[in-house]
C-alpha positions as CSV (number, residue, x, y, z in Angstrom):
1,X,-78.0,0.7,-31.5
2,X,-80.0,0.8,-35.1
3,X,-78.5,1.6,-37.9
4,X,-78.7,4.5,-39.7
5,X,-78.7,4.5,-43.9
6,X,-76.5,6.8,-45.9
7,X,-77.8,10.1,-45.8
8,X,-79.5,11.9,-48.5
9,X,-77.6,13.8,-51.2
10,X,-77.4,17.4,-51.0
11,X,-78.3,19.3,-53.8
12,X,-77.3,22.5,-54.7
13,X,-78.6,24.0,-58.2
14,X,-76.8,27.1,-60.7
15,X,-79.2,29.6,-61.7
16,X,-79.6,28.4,-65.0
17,X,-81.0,24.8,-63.6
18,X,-83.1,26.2,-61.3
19,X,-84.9,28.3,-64.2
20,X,-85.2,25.4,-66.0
21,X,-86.3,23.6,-62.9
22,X,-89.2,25.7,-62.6
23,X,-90.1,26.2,-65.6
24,X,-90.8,21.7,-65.8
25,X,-92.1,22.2,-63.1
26,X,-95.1,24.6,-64.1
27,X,-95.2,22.8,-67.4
28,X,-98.0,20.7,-68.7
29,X,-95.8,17.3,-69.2
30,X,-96.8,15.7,-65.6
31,X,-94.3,13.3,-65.7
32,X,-91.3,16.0,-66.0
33,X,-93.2,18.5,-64.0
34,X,-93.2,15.7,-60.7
35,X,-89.4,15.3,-61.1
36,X,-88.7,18.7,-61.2
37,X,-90.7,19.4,-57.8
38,X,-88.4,16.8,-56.4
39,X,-85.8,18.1,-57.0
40,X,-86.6,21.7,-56.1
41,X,-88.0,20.3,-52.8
42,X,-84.3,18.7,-51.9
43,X,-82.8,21.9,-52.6
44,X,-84.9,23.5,-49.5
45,X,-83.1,20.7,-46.9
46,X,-85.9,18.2,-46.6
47,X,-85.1,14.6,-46.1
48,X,-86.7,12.0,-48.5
49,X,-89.5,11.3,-46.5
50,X,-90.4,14.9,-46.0
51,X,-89.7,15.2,-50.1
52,X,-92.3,12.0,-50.5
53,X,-95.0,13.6,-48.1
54,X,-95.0,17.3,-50.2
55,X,-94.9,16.1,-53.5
56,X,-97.2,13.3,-53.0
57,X,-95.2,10.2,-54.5
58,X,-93.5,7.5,-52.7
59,X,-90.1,7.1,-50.7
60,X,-88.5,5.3,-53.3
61,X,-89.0,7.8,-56.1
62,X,-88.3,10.5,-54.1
63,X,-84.8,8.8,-53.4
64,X,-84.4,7.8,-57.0
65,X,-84.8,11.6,-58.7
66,X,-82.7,13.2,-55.9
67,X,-79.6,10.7,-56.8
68,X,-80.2,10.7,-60.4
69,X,-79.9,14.6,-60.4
70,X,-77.1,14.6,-58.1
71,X,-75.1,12.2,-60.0
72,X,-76.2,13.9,-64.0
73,X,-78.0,16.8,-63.1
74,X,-80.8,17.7,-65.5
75,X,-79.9,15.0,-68.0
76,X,-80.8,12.5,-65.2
77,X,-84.0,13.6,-64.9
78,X,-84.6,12.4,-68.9
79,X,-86.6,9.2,-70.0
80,X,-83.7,6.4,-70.5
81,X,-84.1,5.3,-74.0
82,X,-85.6,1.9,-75.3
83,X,-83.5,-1.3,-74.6
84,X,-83.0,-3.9,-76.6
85,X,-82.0,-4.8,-80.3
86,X,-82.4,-2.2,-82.5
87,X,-84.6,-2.7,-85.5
88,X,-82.5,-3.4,-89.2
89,X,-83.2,-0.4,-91.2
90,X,-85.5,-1.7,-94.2
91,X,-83.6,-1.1,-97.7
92,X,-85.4,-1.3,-101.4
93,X,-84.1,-1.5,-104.5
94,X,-85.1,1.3,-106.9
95,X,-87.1,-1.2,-108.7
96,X,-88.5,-2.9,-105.7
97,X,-89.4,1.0,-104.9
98,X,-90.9,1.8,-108.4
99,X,-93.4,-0.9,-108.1
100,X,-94.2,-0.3,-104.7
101,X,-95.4,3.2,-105.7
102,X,-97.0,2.0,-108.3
103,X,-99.5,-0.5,-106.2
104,X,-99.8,2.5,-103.5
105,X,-101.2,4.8,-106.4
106,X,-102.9,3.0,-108.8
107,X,-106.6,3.6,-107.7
108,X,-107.1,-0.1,-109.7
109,X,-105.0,-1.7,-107.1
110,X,-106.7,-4.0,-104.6
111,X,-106.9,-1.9,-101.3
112,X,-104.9,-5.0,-98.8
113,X,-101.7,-4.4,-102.0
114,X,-101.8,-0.8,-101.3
115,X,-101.9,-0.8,-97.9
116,X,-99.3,-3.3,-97.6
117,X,-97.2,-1.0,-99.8
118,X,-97.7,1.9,-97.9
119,X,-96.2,-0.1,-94.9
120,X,-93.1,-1.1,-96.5
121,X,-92.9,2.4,-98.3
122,X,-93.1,4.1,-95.1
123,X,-91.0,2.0,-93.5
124,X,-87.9,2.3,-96.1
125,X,-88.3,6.3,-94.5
126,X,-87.1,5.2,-91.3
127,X,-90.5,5.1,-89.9
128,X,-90.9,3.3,-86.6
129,X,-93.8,0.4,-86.0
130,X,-95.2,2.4,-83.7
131,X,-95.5,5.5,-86.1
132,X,-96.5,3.7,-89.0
133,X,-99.1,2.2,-87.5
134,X,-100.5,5.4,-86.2
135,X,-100.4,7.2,-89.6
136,X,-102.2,4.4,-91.7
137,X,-104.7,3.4,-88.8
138,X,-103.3,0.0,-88.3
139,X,-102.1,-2.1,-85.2
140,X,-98.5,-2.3,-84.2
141,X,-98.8,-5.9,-85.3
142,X,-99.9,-5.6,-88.8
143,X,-96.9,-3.1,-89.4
144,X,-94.1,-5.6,-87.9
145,X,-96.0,-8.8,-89.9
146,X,-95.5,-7.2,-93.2
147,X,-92.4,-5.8,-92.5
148,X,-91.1,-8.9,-91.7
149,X,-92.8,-10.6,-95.0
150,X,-91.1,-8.2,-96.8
151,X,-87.8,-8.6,-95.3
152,X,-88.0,-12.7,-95.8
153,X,-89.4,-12.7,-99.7
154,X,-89.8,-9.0,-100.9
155,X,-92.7,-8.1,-103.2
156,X,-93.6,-11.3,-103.6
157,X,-94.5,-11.5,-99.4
158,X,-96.8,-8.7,-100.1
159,X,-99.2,-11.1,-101.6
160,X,-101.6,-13.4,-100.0
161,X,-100.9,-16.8,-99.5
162,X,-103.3,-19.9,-101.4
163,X,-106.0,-20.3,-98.4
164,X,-106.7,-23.8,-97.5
165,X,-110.3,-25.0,-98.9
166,X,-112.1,-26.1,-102.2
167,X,-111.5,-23.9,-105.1
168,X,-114.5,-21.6,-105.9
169,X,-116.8,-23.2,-108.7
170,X,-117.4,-19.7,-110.5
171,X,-114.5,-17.5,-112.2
172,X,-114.0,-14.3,-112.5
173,X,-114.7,-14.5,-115.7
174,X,-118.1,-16.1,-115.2
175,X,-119.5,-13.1,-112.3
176,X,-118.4,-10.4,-115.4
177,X,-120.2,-12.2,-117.8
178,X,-123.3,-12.2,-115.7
179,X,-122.7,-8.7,-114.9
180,X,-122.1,-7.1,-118.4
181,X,-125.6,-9.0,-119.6
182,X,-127.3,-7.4,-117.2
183,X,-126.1,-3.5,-117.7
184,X,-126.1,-3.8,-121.2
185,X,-128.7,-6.7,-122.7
186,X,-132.0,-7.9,-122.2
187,X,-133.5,-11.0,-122.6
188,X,-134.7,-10.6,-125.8
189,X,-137.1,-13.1,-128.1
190,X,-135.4,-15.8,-127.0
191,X,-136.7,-15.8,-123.3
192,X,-140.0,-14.6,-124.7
193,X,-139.6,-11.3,-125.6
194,X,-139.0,-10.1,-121.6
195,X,-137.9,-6.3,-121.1
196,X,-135.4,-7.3,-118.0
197,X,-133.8,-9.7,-116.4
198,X,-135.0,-12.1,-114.0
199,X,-133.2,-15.1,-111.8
200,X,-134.5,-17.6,-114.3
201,X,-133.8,-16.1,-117.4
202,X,-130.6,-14.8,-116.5
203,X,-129.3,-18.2,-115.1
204,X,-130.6,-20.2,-117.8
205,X,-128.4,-17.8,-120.0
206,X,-125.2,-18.0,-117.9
207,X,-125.7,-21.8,-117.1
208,X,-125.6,-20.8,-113.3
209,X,-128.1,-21.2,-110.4
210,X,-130.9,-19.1,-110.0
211,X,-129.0,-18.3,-106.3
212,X,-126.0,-17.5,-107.6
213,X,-127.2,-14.9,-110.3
214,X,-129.2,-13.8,-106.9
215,X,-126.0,-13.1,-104.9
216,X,-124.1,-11.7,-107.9
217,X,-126.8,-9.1,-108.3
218,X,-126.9,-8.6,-104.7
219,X,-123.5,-8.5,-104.3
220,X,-122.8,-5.6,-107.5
221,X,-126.0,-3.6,-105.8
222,X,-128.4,-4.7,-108.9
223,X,-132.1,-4.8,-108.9
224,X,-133.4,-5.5,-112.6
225,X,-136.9,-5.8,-111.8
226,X,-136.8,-2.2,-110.0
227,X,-137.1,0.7,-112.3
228,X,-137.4,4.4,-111.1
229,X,-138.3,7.6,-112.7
230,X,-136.9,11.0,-113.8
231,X,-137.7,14.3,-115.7
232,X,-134.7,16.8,-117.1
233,X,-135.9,20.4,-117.0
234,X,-135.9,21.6,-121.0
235,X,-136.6,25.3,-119.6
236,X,-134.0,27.7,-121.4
237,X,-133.9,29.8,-118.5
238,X,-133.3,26.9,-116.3
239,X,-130.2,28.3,-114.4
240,X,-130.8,31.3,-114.1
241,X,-134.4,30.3,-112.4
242,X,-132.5,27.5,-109.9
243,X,-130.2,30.9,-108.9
244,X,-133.6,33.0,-108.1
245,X,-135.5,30.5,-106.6
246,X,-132.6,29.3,-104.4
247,X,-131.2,32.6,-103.4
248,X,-134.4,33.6,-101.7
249,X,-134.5,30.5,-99.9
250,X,-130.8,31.1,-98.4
251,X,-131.5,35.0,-98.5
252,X,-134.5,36.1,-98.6
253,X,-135.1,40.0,-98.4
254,X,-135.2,42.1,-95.6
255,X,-139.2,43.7,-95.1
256,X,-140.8,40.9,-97.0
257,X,-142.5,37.3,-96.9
258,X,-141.4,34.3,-99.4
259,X,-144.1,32.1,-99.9
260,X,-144.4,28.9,-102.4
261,X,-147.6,28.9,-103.7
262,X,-149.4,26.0,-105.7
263,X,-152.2,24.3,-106.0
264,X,-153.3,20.5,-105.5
265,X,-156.1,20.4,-108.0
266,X,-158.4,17.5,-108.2
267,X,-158.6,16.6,-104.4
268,X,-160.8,13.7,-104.8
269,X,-163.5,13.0,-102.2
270,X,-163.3,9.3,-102.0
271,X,-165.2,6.4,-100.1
272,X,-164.5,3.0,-99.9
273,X,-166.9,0.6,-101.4
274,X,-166.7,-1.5,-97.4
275,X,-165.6,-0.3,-94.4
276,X,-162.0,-0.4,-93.5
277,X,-160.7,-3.5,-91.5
278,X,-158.7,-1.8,-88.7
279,X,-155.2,-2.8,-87.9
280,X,-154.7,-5.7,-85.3
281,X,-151.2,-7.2,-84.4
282,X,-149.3,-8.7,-87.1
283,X,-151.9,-7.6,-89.5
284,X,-152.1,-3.9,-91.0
285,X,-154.6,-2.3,-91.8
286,X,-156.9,-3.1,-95.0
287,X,-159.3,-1.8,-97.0
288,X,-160.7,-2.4,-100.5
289,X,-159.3,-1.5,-103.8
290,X,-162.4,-0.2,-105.0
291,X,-164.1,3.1,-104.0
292,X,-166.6,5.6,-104.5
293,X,-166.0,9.4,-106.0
294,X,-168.0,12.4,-104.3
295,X,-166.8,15.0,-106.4
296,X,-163.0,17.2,-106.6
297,X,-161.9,19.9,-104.6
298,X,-158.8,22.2,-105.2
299,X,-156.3,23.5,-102.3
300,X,-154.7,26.6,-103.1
301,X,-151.9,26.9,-100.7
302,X,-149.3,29.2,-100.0
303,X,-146.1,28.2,-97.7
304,X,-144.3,30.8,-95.6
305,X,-140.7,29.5,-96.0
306,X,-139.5,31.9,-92.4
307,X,-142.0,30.3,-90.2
308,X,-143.8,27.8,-92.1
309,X,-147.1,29.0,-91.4
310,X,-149.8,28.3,-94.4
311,X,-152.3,30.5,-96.0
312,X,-154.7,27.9,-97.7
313,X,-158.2,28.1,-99.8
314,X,-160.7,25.9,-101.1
315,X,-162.2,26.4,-104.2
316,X,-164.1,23.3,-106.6
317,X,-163.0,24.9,-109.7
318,X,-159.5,25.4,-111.1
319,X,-159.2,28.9,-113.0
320,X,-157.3,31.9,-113.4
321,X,-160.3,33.9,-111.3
322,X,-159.8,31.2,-108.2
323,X,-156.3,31.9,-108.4
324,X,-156.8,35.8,-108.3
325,X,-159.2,35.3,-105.3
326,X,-156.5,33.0,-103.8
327,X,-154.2,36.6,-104.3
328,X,-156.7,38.5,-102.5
329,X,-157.0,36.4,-99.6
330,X,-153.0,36.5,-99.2
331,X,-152.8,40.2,-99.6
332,X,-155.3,40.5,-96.5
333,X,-153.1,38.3,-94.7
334,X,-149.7,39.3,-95.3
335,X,-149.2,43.0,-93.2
336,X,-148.9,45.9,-95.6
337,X,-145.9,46.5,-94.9
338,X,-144.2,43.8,-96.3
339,X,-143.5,42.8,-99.8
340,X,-144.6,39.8,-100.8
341,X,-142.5,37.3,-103.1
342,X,-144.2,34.3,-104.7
343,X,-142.5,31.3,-106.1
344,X,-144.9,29.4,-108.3
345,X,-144.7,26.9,-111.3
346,X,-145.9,28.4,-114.9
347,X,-149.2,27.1,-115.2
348,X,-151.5,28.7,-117.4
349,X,-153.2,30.0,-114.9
350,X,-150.3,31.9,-113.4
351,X,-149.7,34.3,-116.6
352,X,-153.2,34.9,-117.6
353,X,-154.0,39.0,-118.9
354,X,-156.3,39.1,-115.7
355,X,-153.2,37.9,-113.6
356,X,-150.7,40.0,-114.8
357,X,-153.4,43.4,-114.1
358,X,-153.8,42.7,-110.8
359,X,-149.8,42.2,-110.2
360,X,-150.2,45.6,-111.7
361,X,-152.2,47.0,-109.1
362,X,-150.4,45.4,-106.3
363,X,-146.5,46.4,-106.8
364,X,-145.5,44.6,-103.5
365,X,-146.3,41.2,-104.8
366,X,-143.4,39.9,-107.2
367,X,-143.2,36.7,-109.0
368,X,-140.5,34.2,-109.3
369,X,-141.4,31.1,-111.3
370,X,-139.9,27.4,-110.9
371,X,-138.0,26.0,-114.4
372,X,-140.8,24.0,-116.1
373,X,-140.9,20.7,-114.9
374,X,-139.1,21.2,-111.6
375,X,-141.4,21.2,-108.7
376,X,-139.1,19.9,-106.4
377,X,-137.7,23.3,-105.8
378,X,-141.1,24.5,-104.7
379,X,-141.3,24.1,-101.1
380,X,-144.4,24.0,-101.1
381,X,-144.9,20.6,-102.6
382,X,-143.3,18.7,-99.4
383,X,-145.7,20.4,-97.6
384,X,-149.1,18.8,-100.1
385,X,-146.8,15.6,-99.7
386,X,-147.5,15.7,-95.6
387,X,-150.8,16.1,-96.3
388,X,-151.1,13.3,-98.9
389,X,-149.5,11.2,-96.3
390,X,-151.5,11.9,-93.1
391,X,-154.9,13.1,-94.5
392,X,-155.8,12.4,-97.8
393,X,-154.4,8.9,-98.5
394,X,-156.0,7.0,-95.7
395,X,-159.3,9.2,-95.6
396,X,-162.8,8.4,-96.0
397,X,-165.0,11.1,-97.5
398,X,-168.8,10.8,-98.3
399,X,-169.0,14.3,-99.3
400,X,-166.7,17.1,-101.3
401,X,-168.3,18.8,-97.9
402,X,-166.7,16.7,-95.3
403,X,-162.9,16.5,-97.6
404,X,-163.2,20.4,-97.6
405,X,-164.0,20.4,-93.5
406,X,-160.8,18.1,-93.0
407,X,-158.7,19.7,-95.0
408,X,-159.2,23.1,-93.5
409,X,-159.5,21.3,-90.0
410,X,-155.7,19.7,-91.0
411,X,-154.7,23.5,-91.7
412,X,-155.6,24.8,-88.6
413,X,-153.5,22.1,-86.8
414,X,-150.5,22.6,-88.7
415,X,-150.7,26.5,-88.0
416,X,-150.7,25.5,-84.1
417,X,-147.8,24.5,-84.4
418,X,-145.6,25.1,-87.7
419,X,-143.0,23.7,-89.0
420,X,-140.4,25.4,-91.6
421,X,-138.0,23.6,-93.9
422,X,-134.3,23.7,-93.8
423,X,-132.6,24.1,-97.8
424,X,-129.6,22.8,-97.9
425,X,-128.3,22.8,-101.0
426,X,-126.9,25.9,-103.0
427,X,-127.9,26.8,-107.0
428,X,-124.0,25.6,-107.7
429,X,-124.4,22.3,-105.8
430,X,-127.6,21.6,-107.3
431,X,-126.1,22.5,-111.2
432,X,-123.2,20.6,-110.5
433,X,-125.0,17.6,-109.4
434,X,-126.7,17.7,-112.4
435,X,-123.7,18.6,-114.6
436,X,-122.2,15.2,-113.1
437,X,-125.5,13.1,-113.8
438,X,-125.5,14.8,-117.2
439,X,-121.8,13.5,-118.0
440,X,-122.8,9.9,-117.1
441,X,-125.7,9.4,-119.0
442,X,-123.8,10.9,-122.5
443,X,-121.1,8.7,-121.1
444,X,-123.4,5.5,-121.2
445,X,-124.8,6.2,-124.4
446,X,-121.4,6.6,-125.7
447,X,-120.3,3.7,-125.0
448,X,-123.8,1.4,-125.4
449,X,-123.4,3.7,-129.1
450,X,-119.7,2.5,-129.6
């Protein structure tokens, strides 16, 4: 005869538990929602098995749930807590706690000291490993290890250990030496009058290698032998020309056409004194330093910020009447309907009496100049700097003919398939980047002055 097992609990639920039940059991915890069908599945009469089958888990957990409730009702179907030892609460002293503080905050503090305090800080809260690491972006391990250090020797286990190896052969004080030399000195008569730095001159002042000034500088981001150039705006009305320039390139108005008009003046028609030795692999291209001039050209352009179309004209002279006939040919081209607003820098030109009749006789067309010395907020200059790049640079021209040919030619590509710019920044960005590069340069002089 085979034996039979001990039969199943039955279980029979209040009205309150099954709510509750059902409410698990529609809920988006998984875990709690699969114990809850379980449960409400024993209530209907089926047997374990039957339970395992509809719920899709196995025997065993069936049986498990159904006794659990049975024997604690919903408080059986909880998550048993952790076992094992818990974790000593970490206590500081108000002084230890002061000076923790003080290394988390300091923005002088070396980063591993301020993390490390952070740890311990947050740990003196009560926080767990596990939550601690999660909030600073740690591992669980890093957490426990300086925990522990901190437990054994207390702010002084925050520090790093000596580290096994030679000593290094520079000091601090050395690298800063180098480094202050280099911001604030130059070699002077005694290297032969130089204007900057270089390996050699530098070392032989320090007393240290020429590869060890090298990984100094390279390690601080310094390049003396680089220098770069820039150009401050002295334009009165420089804000309030950065505010109209810029709002028409974030909002330009409704019926009308923005276009950036310049001109690239003195186009040169250029031919190389021997023919140009094509590129081959591992060699670029070459050609001579030398060359032969055919004559100038000017480009008149104007570029259509919407679509980036470009209305261009060639002219070999660079006057106020080229630029009048460079108006006429974008008032033909631009529908009557629309307004037309130019931004354009203020050449001479620009605000000639001849200029400022015809704007008479043409209301639609208004003029918005750049600040003086601030073409990078005309548009239209990235444009001449594309064709700089892929015409003009790296062309061959026997003729002011054959430039004038290309360059029209180049046009007419372009316009096949146009290609407008994206501005980014607003007037207030752009002023308050240069507020900020304003501030640093006083703040050098101040102190190169003090």
């Amino acid at each position: 005869m085979a034996h039979r097992g001990p039969a199943a609990a039955q279980i029979v639920l209040s009205g309150d538990e099954r709510a509750e039940l059902e409410r698990r059991a529609n809920g988006t915890d998984q875990r709690a929602a699969q114990r809850a069908r379980i449960v409400l599945a024993c209530t209907e009469g089926m047997s374990n098995p039957q339970v395992a089958r509809t719920v899709g888990v196995s025997l065993r957990t069936a049986g498990r749930w159904r006794a659990l409730f049975a024997a604690q009702g919903l408080a059986g179907l909880e998550d048993a807590g952790p076992v094992g030892r818990p974790k000593a609460a970490l206590v500081v002293s108000a002084g230890e706690r002061t000076q923790l503080q003080r290394w988390a905050r300091r923005a002088k503090t070396a980063q591993y000291l301020a993390l490390r305090a952070k740890i311990v800080l947050r740990a003196a809260e009560g926080g767990t490993d596990k939550q601690i690491a999660a909030e600073l972006g740690l591992d669980t391990s890093t957490v426990q290890r300086w925990r522990s250090r901190f437990t054994e020797r207390r702010l002084d286990g925050l520090s790093d250990e000596p580290r096994p190896g030679r000593p290094p052969s520079i000091t601090l004080d050395q690298v800063e030496d180098v480094i202050i030399a280099t911001l604030e000195s130059t070699p002077g008569p005694a290297v032969g009058g130089d204007t900057h730095w270089s390996r050699a001159s530098m070392a032989q002042r320090s007393g240290l290698s020429k590869s060890t000034i090298g990984r100094i500088w390279k390690n601080f981001g310094l390049k003396p032998h680089l220098q770069d150039t820039f150009k401050l705006s002295t334009d009165p009305q420089f804000v309030d020309k950065v505010v109209d320039v810029v709002g028409l390139y974030h909002h330009p108005p409704e019926k009308a056409v923005v276009l950036c008009t310049d001109e690239k003046s003195q186009v040169q028609a250029l031919d190389r004194s021997q023919p140009v030795l094509p590129m081959m692999p591992g060699v670029p291209e070459r050609r001579t330093h030398n060359y032969l001039r055919h004559g100038v050209t000017s480009l008149f352009a104007a570029f259509n910020i919407a679509d980036g179309t470009v209305i261009g004209q060639l002219h070999r002279r660079h006057r106020a009447i080229e630029f009048r006939k460079f108006l006429t040919t974008v008032d033909k081209a631009v529908p009557a309907d629309l307004d037309v607003h130019l931004i354009c820098d203020n050449y001479a030109t620009h605000n000639t009496a001849e200029i400022k009749t015809w704007l008479g006789r043409h209301p639609r067309f208004h003029i918005h100049f750049t600040p003086t010395g601030s073409s990078w907020i005309n548009q239209v200059e990235r444009w001449f700097g594309l064709l700089t790049d892929k015409l003009l640079r790296r062309g061959v021209h026997t003729s002011v003919h054959a430039l004038e040919r290309d360059i029209r030619a180049w046009i007419d590509t372009w316009n096949t398939n146009p290609r407008p710019f994206t501005w980014t920044k607003t007037a207030d960005e752009i002023l308050a980047s240069l507020a900020d590069y304003l501030h640093k340069l006083k703040s050098t002089a101040a102190e190169q002055g003090g």
